[in-house]
N, C-alpha and C positions, 0 to 999 in steps of 0.2 A: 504493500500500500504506500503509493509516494507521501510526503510530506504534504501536497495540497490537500487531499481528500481525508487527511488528519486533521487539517484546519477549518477544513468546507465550514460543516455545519457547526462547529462552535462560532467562525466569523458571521454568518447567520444572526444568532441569537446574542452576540455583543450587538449587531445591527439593531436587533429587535428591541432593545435595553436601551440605545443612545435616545439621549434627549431630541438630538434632531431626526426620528422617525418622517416617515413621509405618509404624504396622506392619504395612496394609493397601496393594494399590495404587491410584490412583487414573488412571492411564491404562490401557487396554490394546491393546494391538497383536498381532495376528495376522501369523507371520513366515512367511516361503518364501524358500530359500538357495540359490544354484549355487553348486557347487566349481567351481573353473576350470582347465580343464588344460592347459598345451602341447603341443607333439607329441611331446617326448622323454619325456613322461606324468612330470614337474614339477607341483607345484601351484602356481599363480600369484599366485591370490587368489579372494576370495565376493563372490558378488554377492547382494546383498538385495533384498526386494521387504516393507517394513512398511506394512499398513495400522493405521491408527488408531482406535479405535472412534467412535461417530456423535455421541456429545458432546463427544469433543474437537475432533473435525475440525468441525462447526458452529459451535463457538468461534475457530478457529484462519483461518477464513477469513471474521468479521467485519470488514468496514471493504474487504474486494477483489473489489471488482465485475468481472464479464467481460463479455465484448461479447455473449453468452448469457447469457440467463437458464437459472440452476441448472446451469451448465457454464462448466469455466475448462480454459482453456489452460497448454500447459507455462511458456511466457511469459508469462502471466499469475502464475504460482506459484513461476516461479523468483525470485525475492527470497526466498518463505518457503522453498525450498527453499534457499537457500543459508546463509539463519538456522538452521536446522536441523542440517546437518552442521555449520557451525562450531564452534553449542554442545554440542554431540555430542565433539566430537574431544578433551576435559577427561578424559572417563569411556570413550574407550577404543570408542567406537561399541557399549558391550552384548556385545560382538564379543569370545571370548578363545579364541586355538588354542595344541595342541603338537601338535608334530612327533616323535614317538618317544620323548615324554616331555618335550622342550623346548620351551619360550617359543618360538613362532612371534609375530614382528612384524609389522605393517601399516604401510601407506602412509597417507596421507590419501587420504578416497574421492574417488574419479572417477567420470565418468560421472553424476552426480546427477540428481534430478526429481522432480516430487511430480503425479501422476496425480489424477486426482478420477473415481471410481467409485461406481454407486449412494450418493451420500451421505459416500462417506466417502473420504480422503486417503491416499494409498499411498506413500511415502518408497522410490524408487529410489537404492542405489547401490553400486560396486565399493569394496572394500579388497584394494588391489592388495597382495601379501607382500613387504614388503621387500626379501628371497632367498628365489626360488622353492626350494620342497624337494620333496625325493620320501624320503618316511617311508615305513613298513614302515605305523605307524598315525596317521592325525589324528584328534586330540580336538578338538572347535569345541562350544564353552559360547556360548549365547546369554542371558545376562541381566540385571539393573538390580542391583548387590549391594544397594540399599536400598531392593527391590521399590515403589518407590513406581508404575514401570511394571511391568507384568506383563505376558509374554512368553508366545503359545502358540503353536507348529507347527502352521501349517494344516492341516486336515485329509486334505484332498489335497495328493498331490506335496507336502508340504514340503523335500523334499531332491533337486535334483539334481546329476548327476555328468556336467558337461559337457568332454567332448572327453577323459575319464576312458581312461586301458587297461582292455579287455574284463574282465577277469579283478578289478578293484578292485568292491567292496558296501564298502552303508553300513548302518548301525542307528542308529535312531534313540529315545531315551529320553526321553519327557514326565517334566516333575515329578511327584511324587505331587501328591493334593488337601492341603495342609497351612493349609486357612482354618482349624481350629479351634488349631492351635499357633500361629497369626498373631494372631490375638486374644486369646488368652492371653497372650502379649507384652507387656509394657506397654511406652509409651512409654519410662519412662526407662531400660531395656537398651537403648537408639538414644541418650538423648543422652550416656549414659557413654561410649558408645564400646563397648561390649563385643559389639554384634552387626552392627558396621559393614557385614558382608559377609554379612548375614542371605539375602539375595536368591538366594546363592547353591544355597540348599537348594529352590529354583523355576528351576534350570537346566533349558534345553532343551540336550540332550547329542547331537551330531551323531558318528561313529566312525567312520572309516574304511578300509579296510582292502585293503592293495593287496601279492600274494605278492612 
């Protein structure tokens, strides 16, 4: 693995952290989420499935050859996947739940891997809940608060509810289209400070709801 594809994604998320964020984004990622459930139907934790779009992911695997041509293995990819969640784990993995209205916390993810599918790079992995809960409702926000990445719910199956009691549904809320309020924005409401958590009006809103 050369030296850039050690620093890819960590430069990434220093980007994502600077005060002078911009007001468009420049990666995007296509999510698909499992809840995860025990048998006393506890939530545990999500498990993700992020693909990357096809210009970041041909950039991010410059310099790592496979023993296929235009095919890499999980051991092939596991160094950038392990670069990945590390720099990840600053900002929270995108990743924010409640539990009946409360702070639900996360583990560091397990389970990680990064896929190579037609083209493009697919970030596997769990955040196990610190204390499993059983809420009446979970809130699960998936977003970048300084949209520099932008988050959409696959179109298919973006949500499921694994090992869920019969009786729990979910709903699910895409962001509005908000590109012309994004452009409107100048930079300097990002480097003041004053729209730090702009990202947040581009959440993907996960609900769910268990009698």
């Amino acid at each position: 693995m050369s030296r850039l594809n050690a620093w890819l994604f960590a430069a990434l998320v220093v980007v994502l952290g600077s005060t002078a964020a911009c007001a468009h984004p420049h990666v995007w990622i296509t999510s698909t989420s499992e809840l995860l459930y025990a048998p006393d139907g506890s939530i545990t934790g999500v498990r993700h499935a992020w693909t990357f779009d096809d210009m970041f992911s041909s950039y991010a695997l410059q310099g790592i050859e496979g023993k296929t041509k235009g095919a890499y293995t999980h051991e092939e990819l596991a160094p950038l996947a392990q670069t990945n969640v590390d720099s990840l784990k600053e900002f929270g993995y995108f990743t924010f739940a409640k539990a009946d209205g409360r702070k639900a916390k996360f583990e560091e993810p397990v389970d990680y891997f990064l896929d190579y599918k037609d083209g493009l790079l697919v970030l596997h992995f769990t955040l196990p809940l610190k204390t499993p809960v059983k809420p009446r409702v979970l809130a699960l926000e998936i977003f970048d608060p300084t949209y520099f990445v932008d988050f959409q719910l696959a179109k298919k199956e973006p949500v499921r509810l694994v090992g869920a009691p019969a009786a729990c549904t979910f709903d699910v809320r895409r962001p509005n289209d908000g590109a012309a309020s994004a452009q409107a924005l100048g930079e300097q409401n990002f480097t003041d400070g004053s729209n730090a958590n702009y990202g947040a009006m581009f959440a993907n809103k996960i609900t769910v709801t268990c009698p």
